[in-house]
C-alpha beads as a LAMMPS data file, in Angstrom:
LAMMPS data file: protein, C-alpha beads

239 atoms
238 bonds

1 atom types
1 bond types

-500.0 500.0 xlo xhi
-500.0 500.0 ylo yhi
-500.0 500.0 zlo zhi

Masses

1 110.0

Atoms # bond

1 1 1 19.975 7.135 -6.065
2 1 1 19.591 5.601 -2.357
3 1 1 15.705 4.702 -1.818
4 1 1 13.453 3.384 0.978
5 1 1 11.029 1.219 -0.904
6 1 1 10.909 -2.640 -0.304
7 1 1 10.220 -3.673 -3.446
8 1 1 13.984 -1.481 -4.950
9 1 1 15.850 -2.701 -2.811
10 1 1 15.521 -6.541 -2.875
11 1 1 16.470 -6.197 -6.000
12 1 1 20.276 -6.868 -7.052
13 1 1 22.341 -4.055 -7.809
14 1 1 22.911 -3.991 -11.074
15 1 1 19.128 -4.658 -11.694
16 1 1 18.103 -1.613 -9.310
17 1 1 21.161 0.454 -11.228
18 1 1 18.942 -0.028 -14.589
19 1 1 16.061 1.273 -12.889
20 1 1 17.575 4.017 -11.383
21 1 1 19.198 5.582 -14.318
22 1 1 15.235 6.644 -15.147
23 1 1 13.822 6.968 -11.626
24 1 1 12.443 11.416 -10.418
25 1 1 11.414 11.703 -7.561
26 1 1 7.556 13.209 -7.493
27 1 1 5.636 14.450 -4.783
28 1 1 1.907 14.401 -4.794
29 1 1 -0.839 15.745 -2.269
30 1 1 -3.340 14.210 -0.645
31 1 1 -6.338 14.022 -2.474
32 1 1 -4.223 13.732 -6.165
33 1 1 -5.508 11.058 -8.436
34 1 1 -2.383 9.334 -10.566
35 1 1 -4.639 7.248 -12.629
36 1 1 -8.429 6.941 -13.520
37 1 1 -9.928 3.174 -14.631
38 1 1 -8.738 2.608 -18.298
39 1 1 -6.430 5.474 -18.050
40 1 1 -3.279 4.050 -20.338
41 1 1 0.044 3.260 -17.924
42 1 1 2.411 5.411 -18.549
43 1 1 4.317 5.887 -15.404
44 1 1 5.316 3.116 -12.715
45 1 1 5.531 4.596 -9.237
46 1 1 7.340 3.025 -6.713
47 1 1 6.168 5.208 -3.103
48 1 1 9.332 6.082 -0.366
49 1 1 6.963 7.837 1.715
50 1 1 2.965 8.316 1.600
51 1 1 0.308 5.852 0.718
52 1 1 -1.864 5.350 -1.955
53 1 1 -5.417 4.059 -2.459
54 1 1 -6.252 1.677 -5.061
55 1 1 -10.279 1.887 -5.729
56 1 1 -13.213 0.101 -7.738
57 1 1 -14.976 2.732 -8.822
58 1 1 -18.691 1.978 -9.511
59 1 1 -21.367 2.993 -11.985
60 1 1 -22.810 5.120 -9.623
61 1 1 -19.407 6.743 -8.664
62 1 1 -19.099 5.141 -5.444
63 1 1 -15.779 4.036 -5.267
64 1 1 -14.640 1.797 -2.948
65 1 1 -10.911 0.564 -1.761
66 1 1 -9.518 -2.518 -2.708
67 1 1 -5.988 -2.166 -1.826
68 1 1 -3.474 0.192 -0.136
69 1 1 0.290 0.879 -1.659
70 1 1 3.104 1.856 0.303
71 1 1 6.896 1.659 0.776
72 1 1 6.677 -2.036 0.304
73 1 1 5.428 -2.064 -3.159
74 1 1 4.363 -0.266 -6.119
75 1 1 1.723 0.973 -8.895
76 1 1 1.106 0.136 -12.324
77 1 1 3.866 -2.319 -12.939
78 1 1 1.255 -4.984 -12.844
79 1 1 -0.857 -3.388 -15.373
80 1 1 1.780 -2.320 -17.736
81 1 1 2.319 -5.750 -18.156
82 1 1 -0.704 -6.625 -19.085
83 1 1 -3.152 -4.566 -21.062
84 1 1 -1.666 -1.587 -20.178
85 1 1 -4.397 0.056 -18.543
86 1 1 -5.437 0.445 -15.208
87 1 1 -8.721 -0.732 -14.008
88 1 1 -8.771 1.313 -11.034
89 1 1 -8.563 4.407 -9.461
90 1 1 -5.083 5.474 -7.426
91 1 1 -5.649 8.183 -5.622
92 1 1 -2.651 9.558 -2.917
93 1 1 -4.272 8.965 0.495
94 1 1 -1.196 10.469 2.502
95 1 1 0.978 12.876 1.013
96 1 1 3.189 11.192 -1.388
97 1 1 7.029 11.098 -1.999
98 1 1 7.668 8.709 -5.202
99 1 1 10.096 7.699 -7.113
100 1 1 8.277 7.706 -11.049
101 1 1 9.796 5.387 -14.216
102 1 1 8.340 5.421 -17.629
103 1 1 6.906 2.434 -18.497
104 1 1 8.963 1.563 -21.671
105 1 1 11.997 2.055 -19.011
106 1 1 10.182 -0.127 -16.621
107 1 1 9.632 -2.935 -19.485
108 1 1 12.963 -2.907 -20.696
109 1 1 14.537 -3.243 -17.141
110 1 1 11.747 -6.419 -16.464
111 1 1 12.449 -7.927 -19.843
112 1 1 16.579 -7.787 -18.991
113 1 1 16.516 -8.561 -15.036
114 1 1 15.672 -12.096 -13.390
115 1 1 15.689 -10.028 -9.539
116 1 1 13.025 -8.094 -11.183
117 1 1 10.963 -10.693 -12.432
118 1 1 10.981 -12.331 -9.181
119 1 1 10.200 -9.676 -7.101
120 1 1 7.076 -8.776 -8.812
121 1 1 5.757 -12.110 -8.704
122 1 1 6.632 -11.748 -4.930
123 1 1 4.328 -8.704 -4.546
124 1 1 1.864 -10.583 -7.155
125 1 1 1.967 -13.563 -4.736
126 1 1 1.406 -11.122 -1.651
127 1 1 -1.350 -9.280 -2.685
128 1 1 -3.673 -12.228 -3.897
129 1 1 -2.817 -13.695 -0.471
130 1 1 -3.760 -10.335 1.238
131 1 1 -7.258 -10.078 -1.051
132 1 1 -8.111 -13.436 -0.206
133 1 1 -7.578 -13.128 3.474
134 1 1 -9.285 -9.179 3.205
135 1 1 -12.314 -10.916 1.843
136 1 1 -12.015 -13.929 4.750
137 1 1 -11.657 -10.833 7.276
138 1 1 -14.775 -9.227 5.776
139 1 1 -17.157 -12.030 6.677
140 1 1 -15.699 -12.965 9.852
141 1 1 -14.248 -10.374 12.188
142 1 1 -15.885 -7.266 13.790
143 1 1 -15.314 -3.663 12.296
144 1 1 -12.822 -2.768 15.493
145 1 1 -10.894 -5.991 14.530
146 1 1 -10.890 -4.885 10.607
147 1 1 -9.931 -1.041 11.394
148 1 1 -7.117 -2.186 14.394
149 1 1 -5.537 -4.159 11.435
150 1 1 -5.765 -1.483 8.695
151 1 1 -4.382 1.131 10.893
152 1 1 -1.385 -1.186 11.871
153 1 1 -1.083 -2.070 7.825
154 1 1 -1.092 1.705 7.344
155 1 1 1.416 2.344 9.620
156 1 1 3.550 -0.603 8.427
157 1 1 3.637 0.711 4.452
158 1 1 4.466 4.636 6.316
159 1 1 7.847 4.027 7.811
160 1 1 5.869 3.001 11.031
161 1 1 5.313 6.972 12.122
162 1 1 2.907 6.763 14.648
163 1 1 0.979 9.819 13.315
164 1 1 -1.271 8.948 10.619
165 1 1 -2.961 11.361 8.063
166 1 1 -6.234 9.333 7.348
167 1 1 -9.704 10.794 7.274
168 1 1 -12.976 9.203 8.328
169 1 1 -13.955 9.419 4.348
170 1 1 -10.891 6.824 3.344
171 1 1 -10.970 4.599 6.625
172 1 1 -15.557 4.041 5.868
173 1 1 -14.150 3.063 2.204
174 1 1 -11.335 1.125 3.666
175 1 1 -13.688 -1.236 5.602
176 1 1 -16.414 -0.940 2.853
177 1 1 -18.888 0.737 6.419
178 1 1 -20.382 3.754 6.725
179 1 1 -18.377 7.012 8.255
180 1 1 -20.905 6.670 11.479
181 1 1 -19.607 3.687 12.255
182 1 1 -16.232 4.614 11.657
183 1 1 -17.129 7.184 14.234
184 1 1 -18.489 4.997 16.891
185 1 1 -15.509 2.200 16.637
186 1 1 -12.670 4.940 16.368
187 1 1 -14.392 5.772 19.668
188 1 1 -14.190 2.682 21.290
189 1 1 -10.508 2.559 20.499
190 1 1 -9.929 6.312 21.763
191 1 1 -11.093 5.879 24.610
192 1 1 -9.202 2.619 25.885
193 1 1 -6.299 4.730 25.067
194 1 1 -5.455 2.827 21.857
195 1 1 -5.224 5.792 19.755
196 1 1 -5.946 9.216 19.539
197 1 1 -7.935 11.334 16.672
198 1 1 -8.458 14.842 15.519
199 1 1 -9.936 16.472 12.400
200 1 1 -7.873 14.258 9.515
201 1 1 -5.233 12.354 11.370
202 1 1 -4.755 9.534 13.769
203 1 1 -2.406 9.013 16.268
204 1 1 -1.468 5.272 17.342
205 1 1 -0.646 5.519 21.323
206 1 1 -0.374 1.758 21.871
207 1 1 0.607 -0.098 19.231
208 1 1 1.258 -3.333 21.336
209 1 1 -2.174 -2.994 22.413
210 1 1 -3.634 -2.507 18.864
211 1 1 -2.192 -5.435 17.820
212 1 1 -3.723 -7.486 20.506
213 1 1 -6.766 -5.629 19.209
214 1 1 -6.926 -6.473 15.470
215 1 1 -8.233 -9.823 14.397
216 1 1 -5.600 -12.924 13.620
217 1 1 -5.220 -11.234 9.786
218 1 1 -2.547 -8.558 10.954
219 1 1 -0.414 -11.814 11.661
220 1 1 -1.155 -13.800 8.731
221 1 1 -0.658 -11.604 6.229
222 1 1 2.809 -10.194 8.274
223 1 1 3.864 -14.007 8.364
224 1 1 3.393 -14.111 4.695
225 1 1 5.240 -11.038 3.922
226 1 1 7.826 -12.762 5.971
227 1 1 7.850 -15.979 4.021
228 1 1 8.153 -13.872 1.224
229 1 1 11.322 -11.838 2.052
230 1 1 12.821 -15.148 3.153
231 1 1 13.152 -16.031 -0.290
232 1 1 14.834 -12.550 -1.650
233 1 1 18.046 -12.496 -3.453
234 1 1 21.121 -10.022 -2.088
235 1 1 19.537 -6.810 -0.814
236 1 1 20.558 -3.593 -2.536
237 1 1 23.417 -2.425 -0.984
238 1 1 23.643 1.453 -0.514
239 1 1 26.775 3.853 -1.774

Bonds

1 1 1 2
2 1 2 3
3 1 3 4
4 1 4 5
5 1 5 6
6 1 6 7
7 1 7 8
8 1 8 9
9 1 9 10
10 1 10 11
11 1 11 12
12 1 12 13
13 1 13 14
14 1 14 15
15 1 15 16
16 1 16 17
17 1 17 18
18 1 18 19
19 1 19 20
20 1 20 21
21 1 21 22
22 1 22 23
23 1 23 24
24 1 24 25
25 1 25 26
26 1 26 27
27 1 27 28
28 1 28 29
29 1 29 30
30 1 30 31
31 1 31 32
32 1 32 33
33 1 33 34
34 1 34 35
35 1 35 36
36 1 36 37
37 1 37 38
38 1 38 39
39 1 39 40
40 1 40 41
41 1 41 42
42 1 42 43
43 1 43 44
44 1 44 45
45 1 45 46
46 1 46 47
47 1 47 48
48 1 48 49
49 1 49 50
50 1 50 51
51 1 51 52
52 1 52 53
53 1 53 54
54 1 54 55
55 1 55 56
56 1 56 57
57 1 57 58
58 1 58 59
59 1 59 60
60 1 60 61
61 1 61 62
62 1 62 63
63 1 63 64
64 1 64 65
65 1 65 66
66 1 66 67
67 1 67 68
68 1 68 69
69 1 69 70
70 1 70 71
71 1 71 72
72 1 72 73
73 1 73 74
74 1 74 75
75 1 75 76
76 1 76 77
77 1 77 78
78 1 78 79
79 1 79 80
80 1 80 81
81 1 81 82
82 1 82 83
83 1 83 84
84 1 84 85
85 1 85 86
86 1 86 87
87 1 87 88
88 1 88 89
89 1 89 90
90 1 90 91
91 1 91 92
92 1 92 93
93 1 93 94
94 1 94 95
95 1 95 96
96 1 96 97
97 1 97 98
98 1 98 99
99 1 99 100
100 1 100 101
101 1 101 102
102 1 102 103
103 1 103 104
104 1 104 105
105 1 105 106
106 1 106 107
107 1 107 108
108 1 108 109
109 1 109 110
110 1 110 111
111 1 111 112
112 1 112 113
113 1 113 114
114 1 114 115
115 1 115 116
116 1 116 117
117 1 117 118
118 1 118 119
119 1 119 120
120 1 120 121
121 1 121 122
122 1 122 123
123 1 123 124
124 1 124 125
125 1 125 126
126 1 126 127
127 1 127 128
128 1 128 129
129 1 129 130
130 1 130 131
131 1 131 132
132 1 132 133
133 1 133 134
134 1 134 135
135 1 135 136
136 1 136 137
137 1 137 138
138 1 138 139
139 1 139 140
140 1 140 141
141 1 141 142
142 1 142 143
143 1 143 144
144 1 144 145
145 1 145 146
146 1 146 147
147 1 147 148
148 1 148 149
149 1 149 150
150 1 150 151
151 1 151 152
152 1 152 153
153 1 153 154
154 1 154 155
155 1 155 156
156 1 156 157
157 1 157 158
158 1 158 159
159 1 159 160
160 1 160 161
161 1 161 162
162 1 162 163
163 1 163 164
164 1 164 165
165 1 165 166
166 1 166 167
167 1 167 168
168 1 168 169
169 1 169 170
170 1 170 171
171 1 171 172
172 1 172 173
173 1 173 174
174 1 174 175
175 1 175 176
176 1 176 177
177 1 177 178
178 1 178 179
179 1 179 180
180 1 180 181
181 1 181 182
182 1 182 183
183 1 183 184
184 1 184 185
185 1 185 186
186 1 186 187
187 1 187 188
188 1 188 189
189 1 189 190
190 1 190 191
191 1 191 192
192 1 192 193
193 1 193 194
194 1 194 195
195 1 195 196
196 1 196 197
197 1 197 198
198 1 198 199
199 1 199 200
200 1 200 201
201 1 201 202
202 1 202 203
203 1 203 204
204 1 204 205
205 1 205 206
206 1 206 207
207 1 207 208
208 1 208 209
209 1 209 210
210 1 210 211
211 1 211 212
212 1 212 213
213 1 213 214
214 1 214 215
215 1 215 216
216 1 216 217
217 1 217 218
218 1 218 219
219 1 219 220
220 1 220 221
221 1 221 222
222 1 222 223
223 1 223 224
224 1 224 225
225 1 225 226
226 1 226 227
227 1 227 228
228 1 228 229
229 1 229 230
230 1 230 231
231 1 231 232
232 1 232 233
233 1 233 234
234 1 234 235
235 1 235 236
236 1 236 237
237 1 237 238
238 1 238 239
């Protein structure tokens, strides 16, 4: 089974082969919740195409985003090796293509494969690195800064299509602001030709641009990601 997800295909063959024996493809809509907090982990889902929203859901129901999950990575193979339940929400935020493995499958492969093992402490490693610098980004850089670089991260975990299906709703949670100022700095960007918007999507015109935009975190955490694959064993090789 040939795949398009980062996180597969650094792993060695006969690793990925293990994996693959117990891989489906799913597809899921926008708007689809995979798991609720405490939910028990069942499945692992590793996305090809699509993105999906990991959220803190508070007491009062407001939920808000603490992570986004695309081609590069996956869901609930962290959790399924600890407690074994999530302690957020996932919710698909763009429709999803994924390829699903039962957790016992998942286990079993981890348990037997040292390219396994690695690469999930690689994506461990990444993601503290990306929370810390997320909550450095928070305090220090301007809203347009913070939405330039989570519309370039979006597009990044996508495939890099420049048309984005993201709605003002999950960009205010995103950035932890309200939808009106999503509005007004959206705006900003529209109309220096950055990007364009209608009802539900977004489409990056100028991505060169947009970087220049975004505050210095777009290029830290892509130089870590970097470091990271510097470090991978043999890629997966197709056929």
């Amino acid at each position: 089974m040939q795949t398009s997800n980062h996180l597969l295909l650094s792993l060695a063959p006969h690793d990925y082969d293990a994996l693959a024996r117990e891989m489906r493809p799913m597809t899921f809509r926008t708007g689809e919740v995979l798991y609720e907090p405490q939910d028990p982990v069942d499945w692992i889902y590793f996305p090809e195409q699509g993105l999906i929203s990991l959220l803190s859901v508070m007491l009062s129901g407001t939920a808000v985003e603490t992570a986004v999950v695309g081609n590069e990575g996956g869901v609930g193979f962290l959790e399924v090796a600890g407690a074994g339940v999530t302690f957020s929400r996932a919710l698909v935020q763009i429709d999803l293509l994924a390829l699903r493995v039962p957790a016992a499958a998942y286990n079993a492969a981890f348990d037997a494969s040292p390219s396994l093992r690695q690469q999930v402490s690689s994506h461990v490693e990444l993601l503290l690195a990306e929370s810390r610098q997320m909550l450095a980004c928070q305090s220090y850089h301007s809203h347009e800064q913070r939405l330039a670089w989570w519309l370039l991260e979006c597009q990044d975990r996508t495939g890099g299509a420049p048309r984005l299906a993201l709605k003002q709703d999950f960009l205010a949670a995103m950035l932890g602001i309200q939808r009106s100022t999503v509005s007004h700095v959206a705006g900003a960007l529209k109309a220096d030709g950055l990007i364009d918007y209608t009802r539900g999507e977004i489409h990056i015109l100028d991505r060169a641009r947009l970087e220049r935009r975004s505050c210095e975190c777009y290029a830290t955490t892509a130089h870590y990601r970097k470091l990271i694959e510097t470090r991978q064993p043999t890629a997966l090789v197709e056929g």
